[in-house]
N, C-alpha and C positions, 0 to 999 in steps of 0.2 A: 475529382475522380471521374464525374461524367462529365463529359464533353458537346457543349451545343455545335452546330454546322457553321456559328456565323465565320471562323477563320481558321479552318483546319487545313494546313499545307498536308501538308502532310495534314460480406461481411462478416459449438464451441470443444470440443470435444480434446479434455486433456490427457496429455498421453502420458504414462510413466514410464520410468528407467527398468531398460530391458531386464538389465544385473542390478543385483542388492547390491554389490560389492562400489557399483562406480559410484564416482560422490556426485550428489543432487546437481552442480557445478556444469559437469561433463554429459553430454551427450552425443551420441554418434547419427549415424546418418541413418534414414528412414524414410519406408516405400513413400513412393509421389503420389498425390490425390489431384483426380481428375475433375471432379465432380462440380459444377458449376457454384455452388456455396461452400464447397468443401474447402475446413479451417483445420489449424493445429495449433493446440497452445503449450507453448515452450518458453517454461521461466515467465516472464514478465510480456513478452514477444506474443502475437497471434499472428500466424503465415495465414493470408487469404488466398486461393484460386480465384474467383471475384470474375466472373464470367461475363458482365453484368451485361456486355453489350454486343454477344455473340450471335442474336439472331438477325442481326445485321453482315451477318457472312454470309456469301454465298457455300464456304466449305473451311473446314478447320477447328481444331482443337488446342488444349493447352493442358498441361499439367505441372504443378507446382510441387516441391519438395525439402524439407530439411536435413541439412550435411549434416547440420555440428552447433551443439552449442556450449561454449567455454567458458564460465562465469559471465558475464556477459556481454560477450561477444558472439553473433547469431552469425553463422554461413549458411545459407540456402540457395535454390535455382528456380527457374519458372522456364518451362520447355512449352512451345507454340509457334503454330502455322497457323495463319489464317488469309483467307483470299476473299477479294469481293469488299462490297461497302467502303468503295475511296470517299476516304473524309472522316469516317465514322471508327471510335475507339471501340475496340473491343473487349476488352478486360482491362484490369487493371489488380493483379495481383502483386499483392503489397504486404508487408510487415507494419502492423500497430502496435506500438507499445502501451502499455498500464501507465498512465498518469495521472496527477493530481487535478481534477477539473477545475480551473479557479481562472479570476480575472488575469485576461494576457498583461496589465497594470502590475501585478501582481509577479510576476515570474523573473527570476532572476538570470537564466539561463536554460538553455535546450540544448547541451553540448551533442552530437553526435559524431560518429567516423561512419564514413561509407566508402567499400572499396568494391569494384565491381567491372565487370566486362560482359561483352555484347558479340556472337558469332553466330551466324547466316546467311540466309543470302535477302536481297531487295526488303531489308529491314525499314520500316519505318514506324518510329515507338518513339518512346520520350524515355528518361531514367529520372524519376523525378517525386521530391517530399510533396506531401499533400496534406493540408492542415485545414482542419473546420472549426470555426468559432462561432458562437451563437448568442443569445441573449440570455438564455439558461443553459444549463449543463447536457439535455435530454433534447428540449428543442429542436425546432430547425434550425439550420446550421443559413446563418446570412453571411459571412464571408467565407473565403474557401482561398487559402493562399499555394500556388503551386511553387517549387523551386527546382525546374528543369534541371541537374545538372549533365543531360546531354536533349540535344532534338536530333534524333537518326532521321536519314534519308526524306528530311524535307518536311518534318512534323513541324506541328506549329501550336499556340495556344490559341484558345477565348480571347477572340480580339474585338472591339466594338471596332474599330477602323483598318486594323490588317497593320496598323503599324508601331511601335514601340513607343510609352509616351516619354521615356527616360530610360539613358544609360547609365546605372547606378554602381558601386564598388560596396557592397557587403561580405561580410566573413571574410576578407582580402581575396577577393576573386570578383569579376566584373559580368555584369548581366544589362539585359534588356528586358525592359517592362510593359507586361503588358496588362490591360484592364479590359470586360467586359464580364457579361450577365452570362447566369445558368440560371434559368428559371426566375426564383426571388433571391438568388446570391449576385454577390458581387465579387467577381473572382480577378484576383490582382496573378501572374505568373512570371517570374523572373527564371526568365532564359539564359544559360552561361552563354558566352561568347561563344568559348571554346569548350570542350567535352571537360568535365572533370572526375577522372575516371577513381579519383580517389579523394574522397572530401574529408576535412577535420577540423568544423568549425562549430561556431553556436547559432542555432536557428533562432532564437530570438534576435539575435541581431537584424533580422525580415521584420519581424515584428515590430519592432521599435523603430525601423523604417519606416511602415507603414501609417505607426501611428503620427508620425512628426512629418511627414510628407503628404499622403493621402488618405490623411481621414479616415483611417483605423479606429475605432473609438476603444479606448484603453479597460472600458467597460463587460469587453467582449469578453465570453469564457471560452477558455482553450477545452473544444470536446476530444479531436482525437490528429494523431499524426501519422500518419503513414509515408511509409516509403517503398516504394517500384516502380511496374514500367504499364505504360498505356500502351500497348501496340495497335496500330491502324492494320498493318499488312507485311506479308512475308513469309519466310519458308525457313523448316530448320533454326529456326534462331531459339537461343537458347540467352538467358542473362542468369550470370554466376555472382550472387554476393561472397566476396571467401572474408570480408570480415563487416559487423555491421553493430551500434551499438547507438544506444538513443537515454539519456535521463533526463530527468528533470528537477531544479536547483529552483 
């Protein structure tokens, strides 16, 4: 979620059902929240605004909102401009889901769908899962696994060397790998190739890559997972989840 400078190309408040009548299931859409911590928790889901790293703008704002939620299926949006601080991420508004905190050894699956679109102008942001694991449940988080499934206009991840150390095929879809430090994590980021504007795969399939490839330790507890976008810079840009859906098996 946070972003160091070494190779950049480029977190309760629950809300109830309006009507008695609609079932717990269904939810319709509701005002956006601006506010730089400001969360919503819907069903299993918590929408962040997640600000975190907006005083690195010279100008610009963001507001975050939820369409719809349909048994569990979450549609929301995240609306922002922001200009100024090339290099540096500015937010990072995302959806976490409620999960079982236990060893990533341990997990049989992380099915998710995500379908999603991106319009504005001189966009440069990432759409991308974010996953922390740690040595306890509460903890600092020492690994931090990203999975890009797009890099707009020239974003790039945490790279110790600026270049890719493997072209890998997970979930059947193909990425580049990249590894370097945030502070005391060690952040591994799998970049699609190509944009994939609609995903429906199992994220543990990362996981069990990483532990059979790069020393993952299988020991790790899964603390949380989230999915949105880091934008660096841009105008007008708006990303629309219209269907998004995350368990854990």
């Amino acid at each position: 979620m946070k972003f160091s400078t070494l190779f950049t190309f480029a977190s309760t408040a629950a809300l109830t059902l309006a009507a008695p009548t609609t079932p717990a299931s269904v939810l319709s859409k509701r005002a956006d929240f601006c506010g730089q911590w400001d969360n919503q928790v819907q069903g299993p889901y918590t929408i962040y605004n997640n600000l975190w790293g907006r005083d690195q703008a010279t100008s610009g704002s963001q507001c975050t909102g939820v369409d719809g939620l349909s048994g569990s299926t979450l549609k929301w949006h995240t609306k922002w401009a922001w200009a100024g601080g090339a290099g540096h991420v500015k937010s990072y508004a995302n959806v976490v889901t409620k999960i079982t905190q236990k060893a990533i050894s341990s997990i049989t699956s992380l099915p998710s769908t995500w379908t999603w679109n991106y319009t504005g102008s001189n966009i440069v942001a990432n759409v991308a899962y974010d996953i922390f694991t740690g040595a306890t449940a509460t903890g600092s988080a020492q690994y931090e696994v990203m999975i890009w499934l797009a890099a707009l206009g020239g974003a790039g991840p945490i790279s110790s060397t600026g270049s890719a150390i493997a072209t890998v095929t997970v979930a059947g879809k193909q990425f580049k790998l990249y590894k370097g430090p945030n502070g005391q994590m060690t952040v591994f980021s799998f970049v699609a190739v190509s944009p994939i504007n609609s995903f429906n795969g199992n994220l543990n399939e990362f996981l069990v890559y990483l532990r059979g490839n790069q020393g993952l330790p299988g020991s790790q507890i899964l603390q949380s997972v989230g999915a949105g976008s880091e934008p660096f810079s841009g105008s007008n840009a708006v990303l629309t989840t219209t269907a998004y859906t995350l368990s854990e098996k």
